[in-house]
C-alpha positions, 0 to 999 in steps of 0.5 A: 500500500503506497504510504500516501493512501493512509497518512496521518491525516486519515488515521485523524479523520478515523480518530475524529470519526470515532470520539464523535461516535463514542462521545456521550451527548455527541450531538448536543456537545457539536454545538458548544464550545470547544467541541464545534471547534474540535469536530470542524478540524476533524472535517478540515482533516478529511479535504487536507487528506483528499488533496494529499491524495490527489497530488500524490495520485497525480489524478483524482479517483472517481467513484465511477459508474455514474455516481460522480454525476449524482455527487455533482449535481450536489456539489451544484446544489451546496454551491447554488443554494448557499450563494441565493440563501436569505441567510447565506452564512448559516448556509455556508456553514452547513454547506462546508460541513456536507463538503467536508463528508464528500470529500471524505468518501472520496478519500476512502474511495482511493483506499479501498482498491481491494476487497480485502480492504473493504473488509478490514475497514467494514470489520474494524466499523463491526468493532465500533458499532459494538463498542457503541451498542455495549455504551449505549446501554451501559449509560442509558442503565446506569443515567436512565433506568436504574436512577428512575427506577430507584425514584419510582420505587420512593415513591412508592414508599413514600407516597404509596402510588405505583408509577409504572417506568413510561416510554411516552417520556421522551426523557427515559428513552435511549438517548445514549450516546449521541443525545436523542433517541431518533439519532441512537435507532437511526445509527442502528439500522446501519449497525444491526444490518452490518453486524447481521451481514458479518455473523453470516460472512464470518465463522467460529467465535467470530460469527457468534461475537457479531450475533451477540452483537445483533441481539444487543443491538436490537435490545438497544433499538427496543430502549430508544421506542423508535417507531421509525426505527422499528418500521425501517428494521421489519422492512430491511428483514422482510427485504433481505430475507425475500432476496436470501431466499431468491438468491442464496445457498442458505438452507430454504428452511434455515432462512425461514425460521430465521426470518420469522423469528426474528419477525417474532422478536420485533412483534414481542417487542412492539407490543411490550413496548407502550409507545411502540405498540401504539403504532400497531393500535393507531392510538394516542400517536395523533400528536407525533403525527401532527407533528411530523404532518406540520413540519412537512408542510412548511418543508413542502412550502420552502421548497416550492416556493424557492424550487431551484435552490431551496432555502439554504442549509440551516435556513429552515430553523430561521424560516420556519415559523414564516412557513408554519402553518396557523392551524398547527395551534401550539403543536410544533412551535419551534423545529430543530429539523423537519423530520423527514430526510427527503422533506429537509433536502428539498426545503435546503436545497430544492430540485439539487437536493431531490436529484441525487436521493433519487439518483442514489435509490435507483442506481445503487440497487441496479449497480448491486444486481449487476455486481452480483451476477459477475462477483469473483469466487475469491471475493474476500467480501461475501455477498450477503455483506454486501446485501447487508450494507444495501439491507442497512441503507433501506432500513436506514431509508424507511426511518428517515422518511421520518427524521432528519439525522445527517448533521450527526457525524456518526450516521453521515460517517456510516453513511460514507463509509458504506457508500465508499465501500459499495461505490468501490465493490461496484467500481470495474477494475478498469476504472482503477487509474486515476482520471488525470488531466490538466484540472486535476493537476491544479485541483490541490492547490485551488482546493488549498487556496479555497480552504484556506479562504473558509477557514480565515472565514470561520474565524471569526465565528470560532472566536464569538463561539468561544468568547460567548462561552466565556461569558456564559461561564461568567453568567454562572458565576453571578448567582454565587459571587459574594460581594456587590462588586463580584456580581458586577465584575461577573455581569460586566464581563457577560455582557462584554463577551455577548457584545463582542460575540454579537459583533464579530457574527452579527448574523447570529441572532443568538447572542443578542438574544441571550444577552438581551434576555438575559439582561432584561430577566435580571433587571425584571428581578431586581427591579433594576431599570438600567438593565432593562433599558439595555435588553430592549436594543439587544432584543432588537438585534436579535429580531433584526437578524432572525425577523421570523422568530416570535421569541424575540418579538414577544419579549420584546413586548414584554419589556416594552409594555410599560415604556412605549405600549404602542411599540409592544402592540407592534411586537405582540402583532408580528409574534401573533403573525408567525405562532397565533396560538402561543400562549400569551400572545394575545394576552399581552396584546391586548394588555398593549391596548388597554390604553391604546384602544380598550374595544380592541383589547377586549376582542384580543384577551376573548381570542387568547380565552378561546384558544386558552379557556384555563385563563378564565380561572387565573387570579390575574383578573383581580389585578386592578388593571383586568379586574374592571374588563372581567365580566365584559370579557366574560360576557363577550367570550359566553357570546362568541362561544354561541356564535361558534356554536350555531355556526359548527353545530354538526357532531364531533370533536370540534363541536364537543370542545366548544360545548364542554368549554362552554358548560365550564364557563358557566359554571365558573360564572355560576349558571349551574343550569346552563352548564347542565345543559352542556356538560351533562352531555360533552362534558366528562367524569370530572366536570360533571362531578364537580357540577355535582358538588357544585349543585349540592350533590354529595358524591361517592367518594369511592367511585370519585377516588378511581376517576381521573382526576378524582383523588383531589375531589376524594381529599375533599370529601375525606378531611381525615385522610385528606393530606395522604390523598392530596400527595397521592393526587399529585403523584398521580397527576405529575409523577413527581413527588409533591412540594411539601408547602403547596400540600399544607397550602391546599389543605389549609384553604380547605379547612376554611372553605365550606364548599368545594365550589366556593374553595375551588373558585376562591380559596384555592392557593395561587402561584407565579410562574414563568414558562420556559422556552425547553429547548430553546438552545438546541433548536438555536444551534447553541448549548452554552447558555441558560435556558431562557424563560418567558417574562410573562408571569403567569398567576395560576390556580395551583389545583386547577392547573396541576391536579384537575388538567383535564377540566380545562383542557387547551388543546395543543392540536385542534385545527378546526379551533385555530381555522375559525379563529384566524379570520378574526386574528387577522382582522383584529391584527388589521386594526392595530 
């Protein structure tokens, strides 16, 4: 092997590939610092690799049978799509990253020359996908199971309640090592599939070592309650044992007990999985494909409306509320991805995008059938690890019909390498020699020159990443300085960072944004002006770079509500243009027009009841500036809720919602016969309980106990045992143990009620609270700083909003609520 083949760089490309592969939280740690730093020198290592071996090869090594065009046409696509993007240096970010991988491929494709190095290399990513599936489950038993285990069975003890461990809890699936559980069911449908080729191709202790291998892997896969993964793996099986069949010298028998074995294994666990057995039962899936169903269709919109070059890599994260549509409601507020490979390539990248996914689908199957009609008997690879690697790329197919997953280092690298390995398999020895010609003697040295101009371009990017995080760690510091002047040092060397970061990547909208949060949350909590007055123009920064981004917009408000209330109607109104039924939104709206234009105001909290009836019980209204509106808001809301249901009076859910929301208004406002009239009939269990004990009915407390919601209703008619049934209605309702005060709170407020209508309407304790924006740094492609939470306080009836959440339910997706309510936004949105 001529030594240029393997230098160093490619044993550091080899190394970079297998940190990001083992490295717990890979993905998350990709956008902090200094790990952005570390995976980018990783890529840079791979195109220094490919234009060594260009120069030593004095050519450059295509992949051949036509693949080269699909690659091109990609290439094509980065270039064209980065240049037109509405944000252009998020695009060439991305763009540099998906040149980085290409060019990697094509640096394999010069090593591969020979069977046996196909096998070396698919061996040694046996090894690794070993490694990854024995860490996978040592984290995710040692972070994940046994901890939450151990707190349930406390639980238990304490409170008596027994919480069953949950899969719907996206917290408890397999998240390890890369940080989602999607990305850890995504790399193993290219790991169990090569593993499962290599128990075939390999005897002795080998063969069982990659079958272990395989049965731990898709124990792995049962932990992550990927349905995408499992749909991908019972499609690659059901593919790959037909062609086994078709083609192979397997025993015919063998193979079919195989099959339906491994058939077998997949349904057991389908149906022993509560999430994954929802998949065969078509139950409570409804809010995951609502939110696969809205993604695509702002995906779809990107793409359609710039076909020919799509929006640019990373543009969706910045487009995408543009795009959302209004019916959505509050599913699917903010994407990281669009959640479908081919849906993400189109929204990037348009027509270039589509092109090679296609190109790809149709050539490679064709390419194998031909291989495999003139394969040598002396082919160190055996056949059916090459339908291994095909059998992984379906199944890796099916699963990213549902996610987008290629910004993971570890699949990408996978991915390349089985690609570089068929491309290679597939190639004629004929094309062996190097294309050489005049271009690709100067290809290395354009090629330096061109990386050279990237990296003094990122730079400067590098350099804010890194200065931010300093003032993150600064920020950290705040909380536990000791002495006034500690603090200020802290907060001063925050600040100056955030403004340096912000200044060398204006383009950036996160560092104004954490610094314009971060500064307004401080002066709101220590009453400090000053603080605020810096905030407002940094938030201002932040929109201006990200203009279709409702955080920025409804803060903003927020801030600007007791300074220049005219300017937050204007923040509020563009914040209700991009997400309409985001809680809080229309609050804050019409809180802006008080003032302004009171009539409007009134119109604009009756939109936020309608989509957040739960409003109505908050003790905000007894603040003296809502308390003088409360009963006209109450009467125009009873009005519109009537008007509704004259219009959408036909049966269903839609119909249902209106009526149960209606009944409950009233008997809030205490027409217990009206409400009669509408729960009895679309209410439920507890709502017509508690009209019952509203009307003086006594109810069975037994019967109530088992209902859900019950236990809290049960505390009130059992005073004797009424602190144990409040803690095991908190359980029960929050899975959490209860905060001892908020307990004492509600069973003092009680003691000194004489109804359960009157405490529950008057007496029950209250608390403020901020919601947090979960995610927020993720979704903005950085991890350093704290989660930021809205400066909206919200007052809320403790009992209601925690132990009683399905009285009042505000639906997260109810389409047909937000199609009636938007022609009255859009009106309203007119007037301002």
């Amino acid at each position: 092997m001529p030594p240029s083949d393997l230098p160093l760089l490619g044993l550091l490309v080899a190394l970079f590939y297998g940190a990001f592969t083992l490295l717990p939280d890979s993905h998350s740690l990709m956008v902090s610092w200094p790990w952005v730093f570390v995976w980018q020198v990783g890529l840079l290592c791979a195109v220094l690799w490919l234009l060594g071996l260009v120069w030593s090869h004095k050519g450059l090594q295509g992949l051949g049978n036509g693949l080269d065009y699909l690659v091109g046409v990609a290439i094509v696509g980065l270039i064209l799509s980065s240049a037109l993007a509405e944000f252009p240096n998020q695009a060439r970010w991305y763009a540099w990253a998906a040149v980085c991988f290409i060019a990697a491929l094509y640096a394999l494709n010069y090593w591969l020359k020979t069977p046996q190095r196909r096998l070396n290399l698919l061996l040694g990513q046996g090894y690794l996908n070993l490694a990854f599936i024995a860490l996978s489950l040592g984290l995710w038993i040692s972070q994940t199971l046994m901890p939450e285990l151990g707190r349930l069975q406390q639980i238990e003890q304490q409170f008596g309640v027994s919480l069953p461990f949950d899969f719907s809890d996206i917290q408890l699936r397999n998240w390890a090592p890369i940080g989602h559980q999607n990305y850890v069911a995504g790399y193993l449908m290219l790991a169990i599939s090569l593993l499962v080729g290599l128990c075939f191709a390999q005897n002795g202790w080998r063969r069982w070592l990659w079958g272990i291998g395989a049965g731990l892997g898709l124990i792995d896969l049962y932990t992550t309650s990927s349905r995408g993964g499992l749909l991908g793996l019972a499609v690659a099986l059901m593919v790959g044992f037909a062609v086994l069949i078709w083609q192979s010298q397997i025993s015919r028998r063998w193979l079919g007990f195989s099959g339906v074995g491994m058939l077998v294994v997949l349904a057991i666990a389908a149906f022993t999985n509560p999430r994954l057995r929802s998949l065969l039962s078509g139950t409570n899936i409804s809010g995951e494909l609502a939110y696969r169903l809205i993604s695509a269709t702002a995906g779809w919109q990107m793409g359609i409306t710039h076909p020919f070059t799509g929006v640019g890599l990373g543009g969706e994260l910045l487009l995408y509320q543009k795009y959302r549509p209004f019916w959505a409601g509050r599913e699917a507020e903010m994407l990281y991805q669009l959640h479908s490979t081919p849906i993400q390539l189109w929204a990037n990248l348009g027509i270039w995008g589509i092109l090679p996914m296609l190109g790809a689908i149709v050539f490679l199957p064709y390419l194998a059938l031909r291989w495999q009609k003139s394969t040598p008997k002396d082919d160190a690879l055996n056949p059916i690890l090459i339908g291994s690697l095909l059998a992984g790329l379906l199944a890796y197919s099916v699963q990213s019909l549902t996610d987008y997953q290629l910004d993971n280092v570890c699949i990408s690298g996978t991915l390349v390498i089985f690609l570089a390995v068929l491309a290679s398999q597939f190639r004629p020895v004929s094309h062996l020699t190097p294309h050489t010609s005049h271009l690709t003697l100067f290809l290395p040295i354009t090629g330096l020159s061109i990386v050279a101009a990237i990296a003094l371009s990122l730079i400067p990017i590098h350099r804010a990443w890194m200065l931010s995080s300093q003032g993150f760690i600064a920020l950290s510091q705040l909380e536990d300085a000791k002495t006034p002047r500690e603090r200020q040092d802290s907060l001063n060397t925050f600040e100056q960072n955030l403004t340096q970061a912000q200044t060398l990547a204006p383009w950036e909208p996160y560092y104004a944004y954490q610094l314009g949060w971060t500064l307004g949350d401080l002066g709101l909590r220590t009453g400090d002006r000053s603080l605020v007055d810096r905030a407002i123009p940094q938030l201002i920064k932040g929109n201006q770079a990200a203009p279709y981004q409702e955080f920025g917009q409804t803060n903003l408000g927020w801030l600007l509500l007791d300074r220049d209330a005219k300017s937050a109607v204007q923040a509020f109104g563009r914040s209700a243009q991009l997400v309409p039924a985001k809680r809080g939104i229309f609050y804050g709206l019409g809180f802006g027009l008080l003032g302004l234009k009171p009539e409007l105001a009134n119109e604009a909290i009756v939109l936020e009841l309608l989509r957040d009836p739960i409003l109505i019980t908050s003790p905000v209204w007894k603040t003296p500036q809502l308390q003088p509106i409360y009963t006209q808001v109450l009467k125009q809301l009873e009005t519109e809720y009537n008007a509704l249901l004259q219009k959408h009076s036909q049966p269903g859910i839609f119909n249902t919602h209106l009526h149960n929301s209606r009944g409950l208004l009233y008997w809030w406002t205490g027409n217990l016969a009206a409400a009669r009239s509408d729960l009895q009939t679309h209410g439920n269990d507890l709502s017509r309980t508690i009209l019952d004990l509203a009307e003086g009915k006594p109810g069975d407390a037994q019967k109530i106990q088992n209902m859900k919601g019950g236990l809290m209703i049960a505390a009130w008619l059992n005073p004797t045992q009424r602190s144990g049934l409040l803690q095991k209605a908190w359980v029960t309702e929050n899975r959490a143990a209860p905060p001892p005060e908020v307990i004492q709170q509600l069973a003092d407020s009680m003691a000194k009620s004489t109804s359960f209508d009157q405490w529950l309407k008057q007496n029950a304790p209250s608390r403020e609270v901020r919601r947090s924006r979960q995610g927020f740094n993720v979704l903005s492609r950085h991890v350093d700083g704290p989660i930021p939470q809205d400066f909206l306080t919200v007052i809320e009836n403790i009992a209601l909003n925690n132990l009683l959440k399905e009285l009042l339910p505000s639906p997260i997706y109810l389409p047909e609520l937000d199609w009636v309510l938007q022609s009255d936004r859009e009106a309203l949105l007119k007037q301002l």
